[in-house]
N, C-alpha and C positions, 0 to 999 in steps of 0.2 A: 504494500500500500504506500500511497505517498500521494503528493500533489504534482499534476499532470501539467505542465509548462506548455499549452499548444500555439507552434510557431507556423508560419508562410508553408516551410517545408516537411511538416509532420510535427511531431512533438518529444518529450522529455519528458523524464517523472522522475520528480525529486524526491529520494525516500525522504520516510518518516522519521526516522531519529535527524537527520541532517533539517528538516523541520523545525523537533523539537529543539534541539541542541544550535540552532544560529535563526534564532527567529525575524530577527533586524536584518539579514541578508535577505532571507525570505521574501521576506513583506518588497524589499528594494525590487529583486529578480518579478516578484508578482508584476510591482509597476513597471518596471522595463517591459515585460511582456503584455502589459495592457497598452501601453505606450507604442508599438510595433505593433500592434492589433487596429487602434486608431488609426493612427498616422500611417499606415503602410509604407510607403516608398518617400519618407518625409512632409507629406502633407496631410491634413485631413481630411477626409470624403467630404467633409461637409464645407470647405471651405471656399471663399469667395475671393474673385482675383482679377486685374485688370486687363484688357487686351486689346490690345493695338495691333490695324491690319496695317501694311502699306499697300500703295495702289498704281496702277499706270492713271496714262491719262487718257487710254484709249474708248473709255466708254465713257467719261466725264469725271471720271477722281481727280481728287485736287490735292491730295496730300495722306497723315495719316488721320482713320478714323480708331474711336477709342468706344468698348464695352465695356459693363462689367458682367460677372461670368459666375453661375451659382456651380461647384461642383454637384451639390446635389440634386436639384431636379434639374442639370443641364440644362439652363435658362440664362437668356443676353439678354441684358436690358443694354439700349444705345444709348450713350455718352455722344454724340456727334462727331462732329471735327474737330481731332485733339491740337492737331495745325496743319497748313497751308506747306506744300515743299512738292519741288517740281520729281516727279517719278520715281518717289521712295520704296524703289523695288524688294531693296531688304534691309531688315532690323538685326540690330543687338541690343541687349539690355544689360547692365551694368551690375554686378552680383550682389550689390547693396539696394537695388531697384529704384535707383536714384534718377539715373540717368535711361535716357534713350539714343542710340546712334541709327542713320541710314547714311545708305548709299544714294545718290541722287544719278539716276540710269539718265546722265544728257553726255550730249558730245561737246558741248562747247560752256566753260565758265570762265566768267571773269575775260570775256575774246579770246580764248586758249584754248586751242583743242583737249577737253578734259571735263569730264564730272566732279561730280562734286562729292563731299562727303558735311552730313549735318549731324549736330550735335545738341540734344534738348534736355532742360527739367522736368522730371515727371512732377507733374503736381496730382499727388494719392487721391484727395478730394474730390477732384473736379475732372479728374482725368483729361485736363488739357497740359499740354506740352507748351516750354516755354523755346525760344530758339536761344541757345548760348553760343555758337559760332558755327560758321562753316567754310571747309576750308576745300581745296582743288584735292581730284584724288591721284592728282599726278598722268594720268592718260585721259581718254574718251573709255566709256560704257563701262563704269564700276559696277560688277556684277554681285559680287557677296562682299559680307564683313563678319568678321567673326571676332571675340574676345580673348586675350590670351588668357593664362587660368591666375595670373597673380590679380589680376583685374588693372593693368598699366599700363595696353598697348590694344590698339584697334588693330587688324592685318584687315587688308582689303585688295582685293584682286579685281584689275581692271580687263575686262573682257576684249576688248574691241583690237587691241596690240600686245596684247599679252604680258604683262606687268604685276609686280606685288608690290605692295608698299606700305610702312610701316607708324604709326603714329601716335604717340605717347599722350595719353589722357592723364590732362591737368587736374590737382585736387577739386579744383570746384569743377570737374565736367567739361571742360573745352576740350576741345581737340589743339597739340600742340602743332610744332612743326615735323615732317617726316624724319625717322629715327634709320630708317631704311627704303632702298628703293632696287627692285631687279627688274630689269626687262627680258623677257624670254627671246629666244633666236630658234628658228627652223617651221616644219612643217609635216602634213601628212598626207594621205592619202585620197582622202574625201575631197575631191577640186570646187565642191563649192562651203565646204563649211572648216575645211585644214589647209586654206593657201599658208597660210601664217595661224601663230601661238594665240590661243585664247584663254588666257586663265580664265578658272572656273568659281573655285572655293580655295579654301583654306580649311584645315583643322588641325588644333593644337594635340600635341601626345599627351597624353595622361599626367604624364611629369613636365608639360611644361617644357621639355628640349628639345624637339622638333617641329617641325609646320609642314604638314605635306599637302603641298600645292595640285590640284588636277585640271591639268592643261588640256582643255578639250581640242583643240588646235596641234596640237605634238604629239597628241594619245600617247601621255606620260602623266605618272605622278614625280613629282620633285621634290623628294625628303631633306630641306633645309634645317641646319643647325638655327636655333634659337635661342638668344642672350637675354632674359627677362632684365637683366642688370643694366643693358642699354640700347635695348629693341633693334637688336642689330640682325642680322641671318647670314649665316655662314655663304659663300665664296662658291663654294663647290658643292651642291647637293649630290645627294645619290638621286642616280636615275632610275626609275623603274617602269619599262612598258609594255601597254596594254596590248592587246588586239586591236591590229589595225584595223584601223573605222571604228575605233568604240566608240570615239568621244568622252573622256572624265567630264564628270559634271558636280557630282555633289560626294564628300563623304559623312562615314562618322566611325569612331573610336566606339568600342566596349568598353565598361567602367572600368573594367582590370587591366586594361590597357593590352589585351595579349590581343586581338585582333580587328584589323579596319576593315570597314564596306565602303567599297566602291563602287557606284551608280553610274552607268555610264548612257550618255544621252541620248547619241545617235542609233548604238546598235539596242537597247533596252535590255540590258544586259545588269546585274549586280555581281560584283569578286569578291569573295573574301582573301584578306591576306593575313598572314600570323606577322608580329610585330615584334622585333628586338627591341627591346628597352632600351637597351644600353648602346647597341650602335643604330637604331633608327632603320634597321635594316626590313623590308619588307619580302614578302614572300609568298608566290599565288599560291593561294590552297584551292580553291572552285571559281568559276565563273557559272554563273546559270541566267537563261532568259527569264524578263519580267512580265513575259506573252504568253499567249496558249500555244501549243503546237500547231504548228499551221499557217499562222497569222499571218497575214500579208500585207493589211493598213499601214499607213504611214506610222513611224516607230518616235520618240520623244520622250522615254524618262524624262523624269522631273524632280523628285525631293527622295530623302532618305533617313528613317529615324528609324531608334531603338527604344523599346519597350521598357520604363523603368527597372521592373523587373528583372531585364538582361534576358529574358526568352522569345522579343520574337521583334521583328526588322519589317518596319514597313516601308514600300516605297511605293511612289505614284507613277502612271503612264497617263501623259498627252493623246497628242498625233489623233492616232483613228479609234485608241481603245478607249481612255477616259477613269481609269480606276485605281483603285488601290489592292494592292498586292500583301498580301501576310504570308511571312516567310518565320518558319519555328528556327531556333539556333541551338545548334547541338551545345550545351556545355563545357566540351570537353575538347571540341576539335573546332567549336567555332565555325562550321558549315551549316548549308542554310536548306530546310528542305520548304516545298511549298504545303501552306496553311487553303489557305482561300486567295479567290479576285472577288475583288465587289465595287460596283457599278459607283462612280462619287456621284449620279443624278444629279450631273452637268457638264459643260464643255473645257476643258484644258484645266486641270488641275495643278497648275505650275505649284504650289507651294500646300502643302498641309501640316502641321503639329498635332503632338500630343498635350494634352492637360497636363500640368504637374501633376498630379495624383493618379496619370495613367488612366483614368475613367474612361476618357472622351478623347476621340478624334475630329482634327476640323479640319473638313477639304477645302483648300480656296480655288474654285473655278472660275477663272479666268474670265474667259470669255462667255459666260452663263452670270455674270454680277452675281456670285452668290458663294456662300459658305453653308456650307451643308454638317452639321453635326452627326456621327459616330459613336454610341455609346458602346465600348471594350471590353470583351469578355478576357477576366487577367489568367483564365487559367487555358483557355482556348484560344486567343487573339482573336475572335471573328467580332468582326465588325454589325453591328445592329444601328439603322440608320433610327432615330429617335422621332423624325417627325418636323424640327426645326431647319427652317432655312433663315439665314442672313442675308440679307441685300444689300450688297456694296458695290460702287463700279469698280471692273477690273481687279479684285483682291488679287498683290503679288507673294505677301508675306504676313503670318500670323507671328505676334510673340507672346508672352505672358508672363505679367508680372505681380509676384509674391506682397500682398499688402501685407501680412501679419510681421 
């Protein structure tokens, strides 16, 4: 006999003299275990949370628009226009939830061939954004941004000539001056979308000391060394490449840092690779399509996320399919088998997220103005569409931000 500890992955039972005999650990391990019951994957079920889409300007968006978000009955209420900013295709948010960054998708700022990059205050309240500066993102067509993990440095990768570039966030939230800057050189195979280097994304390693860039343009990843100490990036990346025609588009890292998914655009394709810690070394383990057998539509991955949980990878198809794709992740080997396809009930799903609390999935279709919610099953991955749609023009990017 004893008392029964039940956890995420089965349970414990803590005998009875070790009861009797440490009762003050008890009672502690009790709340730790009601506390990870609760909160599951760090948040609450029940808890409420800000979100900001960004938008093109092809259907009439004007900038980013701001929600608030019930995790529990999976309910928006609309906050309006959080502010005005010309084609804030994608967000970051700042890990004290203070701040918000986009990338502004133009060609030309300031009379300079180059986008932009903006930098705002969240205001929790009202969930309008303040603007606190915006600076050039050093080329034309900034496509992603992403945070380093000390929270000190923006990376942003300029699509249009193929560029990263590096930018140190001021204590009060500005954007400083670039800390680093690389231009990519060559090309590939694809004569209308690989004349020349397209950065793609960015994502940081687990620790913090590499950035591997996916050049959709080179069909490479380029594993840069990264200096949190003065946002600098090594010289010489390792190269690693794909299958010609894949197109890299977007990744993402596992918590434990032992393996990255690579989404790749053109061919609709995801890889997994196993990850050296220590020399940043990558290495194919799968490549699988993100199609049904057969398919013949025009092809266009689009986003890539992991399950807070760490069991299961979902990514979106564009082009002619339109869905989201649930892929289960082996534990152990970090391979990917197929779950489900499910329909996002609308056109070009360039960008989706998950809820902090893993609950809920939000598709943003594009060219259908709309956001479609997903409520997720965490022991199954299938998606159950709820019922709610959003109306936004053009939605490019969802973020979400933590009030408590």
């Amino acid at each position: 006999m004893g008392v029964r500890l039940v956890l995420r992955e089965g349970s414990w039972v803590m005998p009875t003299p070790f009861v009797k005999l440490c009762p003050s650990i008890t009672l502690l391990l009790l709340a730790l275990t009601a506390w990870v019951l609760v909160f599951g994957y760090g948040h609450a079920a029940g808890e409420k949370f800000l979100v900001y889409v960004g938008t093109y300007k092809d259907h009439g968006g004007k900038g980013i628009y701001a929600y608030r978000f019930d995790s529990t009955a999976g309910q928006f209420d609309s906050l309006g226009m959080a502010a005005e900013s010309a084609e804030p295709s994608f967000l970051a948010i700042a890990q004290d939830g203070k701040f918000l960054y986009a990338v502004n998708e133009i060609s030309k700022y300031n009379d300079q061939p180059a986008g932009a990059i903006s930098a705002f205050a969240i205001q929790r309240e009202s969930g309008k954004l303040s603007l606190l500066n915006q600076v050039s993102s050093g080329a034309e067509g900034p496509a992603h941004i992403t945070l380093d993990r000390s929270g000190r440095y923006a990376l942003v990768s300029n699509y249009e000539r193929g560029s990263v570039a590096v930018f140190p966030l001021l204590q009060d939230g500005r954007l400083g001056r670039p800390s680093a800057f690389v231009l990519h050189q060559g090309s590939s195979v694809d004569p209308e979308r690989q004349k020349g280097p397209h950065a793609h994304a960015i994502a940081l390693s687990p620790d913090n000391r590499f950035a591997v860039v996916a050049d959709l343009g080179l069909d490479e990843l380029l594993v840069y060394p990264f200096d949190a100490a003065d946002g600098s990036l090594g010289r010489e990346p390792q190269i690693v490449k794909t299958m010609p025609g894949a197109g890299p588009r977007h990744l993402a890292f596992d918590s434990k840092g032992r393996f990255l998914y690579l989404l790749n655009e053109i061919q609709s394709t995801v890889g997994t690779y196993s990850y050296d810690a220590a020399t940043g070394k990558l290495r194919e383990l799968q490549t699988i399509s993100t199609l049904p057998k057969g398919f013949s539509g025009a092809k266009e991955a689009a986003e890539i996320e992991i399950h807070p949980s760490g069991k299961f990878l979902f990514v979106s198809n564009r082009g002619d399919d339109n869905s989201i794709v649930v892929l289960a992740i082996d534990p152990e080997r970090g391979t990917l088998a197929p779950v489900e396809t499910d329909s996002t009930r609308g056109r070009t799903p360039r960008h989706f997220t998950l809820d902090p609390t893993g609950s809920w999935l939000l598709a943003a279709n594009q060219d259908s103005d709309q956001i479609v919610l997903f409520q997720v099953n965490p022991k199954t991955g299938h998606l159950t569409p709820n019922g709610q749609t959003i109306h936004v023009p053009s939605p490019a990017c969802i973020k979400f931000v933590v009030t408590r």
